[in-house]
N, C-alpha and C positions, 0 to 999 in steps of 0.2 A: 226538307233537309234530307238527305242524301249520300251516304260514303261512296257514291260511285257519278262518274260526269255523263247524264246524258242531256246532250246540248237537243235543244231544238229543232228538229228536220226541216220547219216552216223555216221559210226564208224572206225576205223583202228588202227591197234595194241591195242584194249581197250580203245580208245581215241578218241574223236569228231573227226570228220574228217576237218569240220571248226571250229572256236574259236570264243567263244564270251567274254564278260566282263561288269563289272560293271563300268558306269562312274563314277569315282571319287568326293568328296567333296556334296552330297547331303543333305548334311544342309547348302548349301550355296545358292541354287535353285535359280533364283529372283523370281518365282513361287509359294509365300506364303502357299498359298491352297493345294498345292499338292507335297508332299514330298517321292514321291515313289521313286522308283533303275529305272535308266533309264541304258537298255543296248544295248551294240553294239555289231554289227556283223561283222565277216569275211566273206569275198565274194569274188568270181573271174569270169572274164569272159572271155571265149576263143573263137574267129571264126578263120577258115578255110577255106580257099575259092580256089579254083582246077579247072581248065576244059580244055579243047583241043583249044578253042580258046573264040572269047567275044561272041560266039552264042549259046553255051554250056556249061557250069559250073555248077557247084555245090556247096553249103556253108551247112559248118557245124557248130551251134553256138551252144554252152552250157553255160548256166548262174547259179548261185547257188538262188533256190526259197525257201529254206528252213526256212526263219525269215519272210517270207510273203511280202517283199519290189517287189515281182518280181511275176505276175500270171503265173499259169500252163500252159504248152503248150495249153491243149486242152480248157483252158479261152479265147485264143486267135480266136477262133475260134467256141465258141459260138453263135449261134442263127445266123449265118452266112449263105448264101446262099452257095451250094455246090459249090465247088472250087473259094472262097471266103472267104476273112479273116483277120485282124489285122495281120498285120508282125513281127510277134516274136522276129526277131532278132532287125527289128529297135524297138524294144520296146510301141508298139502300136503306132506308127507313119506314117506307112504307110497302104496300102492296097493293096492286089493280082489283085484286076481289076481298083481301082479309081485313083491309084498311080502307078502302078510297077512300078520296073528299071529293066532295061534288061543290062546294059551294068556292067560287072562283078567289076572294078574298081570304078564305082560313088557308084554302090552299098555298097563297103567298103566304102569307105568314110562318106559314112550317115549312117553303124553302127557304124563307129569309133568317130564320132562327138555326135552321137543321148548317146551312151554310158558314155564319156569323160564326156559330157555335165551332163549324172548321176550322175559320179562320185563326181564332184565337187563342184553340190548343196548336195548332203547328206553328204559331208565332211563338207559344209561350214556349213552348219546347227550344225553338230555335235561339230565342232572347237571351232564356236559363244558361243553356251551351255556351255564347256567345260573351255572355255575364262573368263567366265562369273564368270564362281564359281570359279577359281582360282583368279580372279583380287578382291572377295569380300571376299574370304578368305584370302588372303595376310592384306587388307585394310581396314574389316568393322568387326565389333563383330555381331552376329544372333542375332534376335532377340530375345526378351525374349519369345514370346510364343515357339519360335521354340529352342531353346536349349534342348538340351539334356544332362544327370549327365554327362556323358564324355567330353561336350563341354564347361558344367558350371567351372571345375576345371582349365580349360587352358586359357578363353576369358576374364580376368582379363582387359588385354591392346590386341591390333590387335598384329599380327607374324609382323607386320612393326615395330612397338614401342619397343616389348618384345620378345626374341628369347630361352627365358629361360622354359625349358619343363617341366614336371613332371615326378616326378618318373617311371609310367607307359608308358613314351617316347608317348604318344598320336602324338606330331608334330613330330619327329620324324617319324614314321609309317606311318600317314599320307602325309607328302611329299614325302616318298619314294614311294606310292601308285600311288603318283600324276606323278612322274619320270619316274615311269614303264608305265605309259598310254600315256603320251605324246612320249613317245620314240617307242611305241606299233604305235603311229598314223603319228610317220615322218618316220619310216622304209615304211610305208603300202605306204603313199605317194612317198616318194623315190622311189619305185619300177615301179609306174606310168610313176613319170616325166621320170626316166631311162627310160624307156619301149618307150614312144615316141622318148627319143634322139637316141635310137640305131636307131630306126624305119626312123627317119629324116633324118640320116648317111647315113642310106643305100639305103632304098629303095624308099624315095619320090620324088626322081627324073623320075620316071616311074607314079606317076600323076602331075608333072610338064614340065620338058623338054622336056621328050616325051608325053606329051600331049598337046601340045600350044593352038590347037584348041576346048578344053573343056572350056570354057567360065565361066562355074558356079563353076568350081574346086576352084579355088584361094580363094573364097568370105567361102565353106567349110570348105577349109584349115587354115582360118584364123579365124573361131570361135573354132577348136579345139586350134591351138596356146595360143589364149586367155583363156582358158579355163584350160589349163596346166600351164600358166603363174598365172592364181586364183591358183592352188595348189600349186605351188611352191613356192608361195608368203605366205601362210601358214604354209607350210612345213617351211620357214624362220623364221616365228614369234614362232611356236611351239618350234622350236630350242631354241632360245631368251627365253621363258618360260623356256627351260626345263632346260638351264643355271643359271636362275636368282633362281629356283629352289633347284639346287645344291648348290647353295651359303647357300643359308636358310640352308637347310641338316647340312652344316659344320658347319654355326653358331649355330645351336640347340643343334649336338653333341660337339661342345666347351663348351656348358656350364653344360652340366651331367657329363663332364670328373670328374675324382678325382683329390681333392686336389694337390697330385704331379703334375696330366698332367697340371695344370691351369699352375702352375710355369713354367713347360716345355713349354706352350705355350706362357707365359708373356716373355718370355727370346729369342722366337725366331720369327723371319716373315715366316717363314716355315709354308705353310698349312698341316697339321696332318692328316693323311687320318681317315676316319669315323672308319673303322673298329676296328681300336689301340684305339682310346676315348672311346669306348664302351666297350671294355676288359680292360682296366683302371678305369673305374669309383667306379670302387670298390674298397675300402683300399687294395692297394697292397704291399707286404714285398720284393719286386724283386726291386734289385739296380738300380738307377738311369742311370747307364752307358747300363744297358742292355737295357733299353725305349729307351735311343738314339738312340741305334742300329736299333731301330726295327723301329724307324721314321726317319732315317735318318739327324737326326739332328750331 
């Protein structure tokens, strides 16, 4: 996360190679003073690890340093004595003379933990942020100096009290905004927690079972657990958001629907999908029997 936009230089098919975004809801900041675009990035990181046996191997790690959260190779290895140097892959955690690992197995492990352990403070930080300006835009009106024309016309009452939009659908646009980002930040996470459960399935028995006699494994193995256990405990609450969410959505567009749809919806418990209330809300001369059709009612 990021107060300043720096898009991705990679390019592919005319299109960023990684994606970024604007976090949602910034008039809701608890940050009075400072109301800039905070953005996020897309990032990935892949190791490789290969050798003939544990006395010879090789690791290939690539990391995305392109938004600045991540130094250059060759930062790693400044002002460094010759074959000497911060560990790139453990993420300046280690060192080629005052630390190595020689043995090819621990070495994963403390990139897979040094890593995970990444992942999870710059999601929680991003979550927190994120948590923050939806729980005070649900619950509190801005304040006066921080309004803006577009925010003066809808903060009459809190979206908790009043679910009734304006003409110009503001809440509306905005919860969908907010929908598409939360669902943007539990697929990313999904892919994680997935990523370690196939990982657990299959191959962690080659630093368990067949490792009894590595002593510090377990103590490893158990801060990335915990660590996945933080994101997926996120990844549940963002869910939770992005439901309670939807709910708001339907009630906003319940009430722009037109005159017909109000009745159609006073007459039935059937939730109306968004798309139909929004093609309705405009005086329509199309029979009544044909709306039901198209809602299901």
């Amino acid at each position: 996360m990021r107060s300043t936009n720096t898009a991705d230089p990679r390019t592919i098919f005319g299109k960023c190679l990684r994606k970024s975004g604007i976090l949602p809801l910034k008039n809701f900041s608890n940050d009075l003073t400072d109301l800039t675009d905070l953005y996020y990035y897309e990032a990935q990181t892949s190791s490789l690890s290969w050798g003939n046996d544990e006395s010879f191997w090789t690791v290939i790690f690539l990391v995305d340093t392109y938004f600045g959260s991540e130094e250059n190779r060759r930062e790693y290895f400044l002002n460094k004595p010759e074959g000497d140097g911060i560990d790139p892959p453990l993420g300046g955690e280690g060192s080629y003379r005052r630390n190595p690992q020689f043995d090819p197995r621990e070495y994963f492990l403390h990139q897979l933990n040094i890593r995970i352990a990444q992942v999870a403070t710059e999601y929680s930080a991003l979550v927190e942020t994120f948590n923050a300006r939806m729980e005070a835009y649900v619950n509190t009106r801005p304040p006066i100096a921080r309004r803006t024309a577009e925010l003066i016309a809808l903060q009459a009452e809190t979206i908790r009290d009043q679910f009734k939009d304006e003409k110009d659908m503001t809440h509306t646009r905005t919860i969908g905004h907010v929908i598409e980002t939360i669902q943007i930040f539990v697929d990313c996470i999904s892919s994680t927690v997935e990523a370690w459960d196939s990982f657990r399935n299959t191959a962690l028995a080659l630093f368990t079972q067949h490792a009894p006699e590595k002593l510090t494994w377990p103590s490893i193995i158990s801060q990335i657990v915990g660590n996945i256990a933080e994101l997926d405990s996120m990844r549940k609450g963002m869910i939770r958001k992005r439901e309670r969410f939807r709910f708001k959505l339907e009630t906003v567009s319940i009430s722009v629907c037109s005159p017909l749809c109000q009745r159609l919806c006073s007459s039935s418990r059937s939730s109306i999908p968004y798309q139909v209330l929004v093609r309705q809300k405009a005086p329509s001369n199309k029979p009544a029997s044909r709306i039901n059709k198209q809602n299901g009612l």
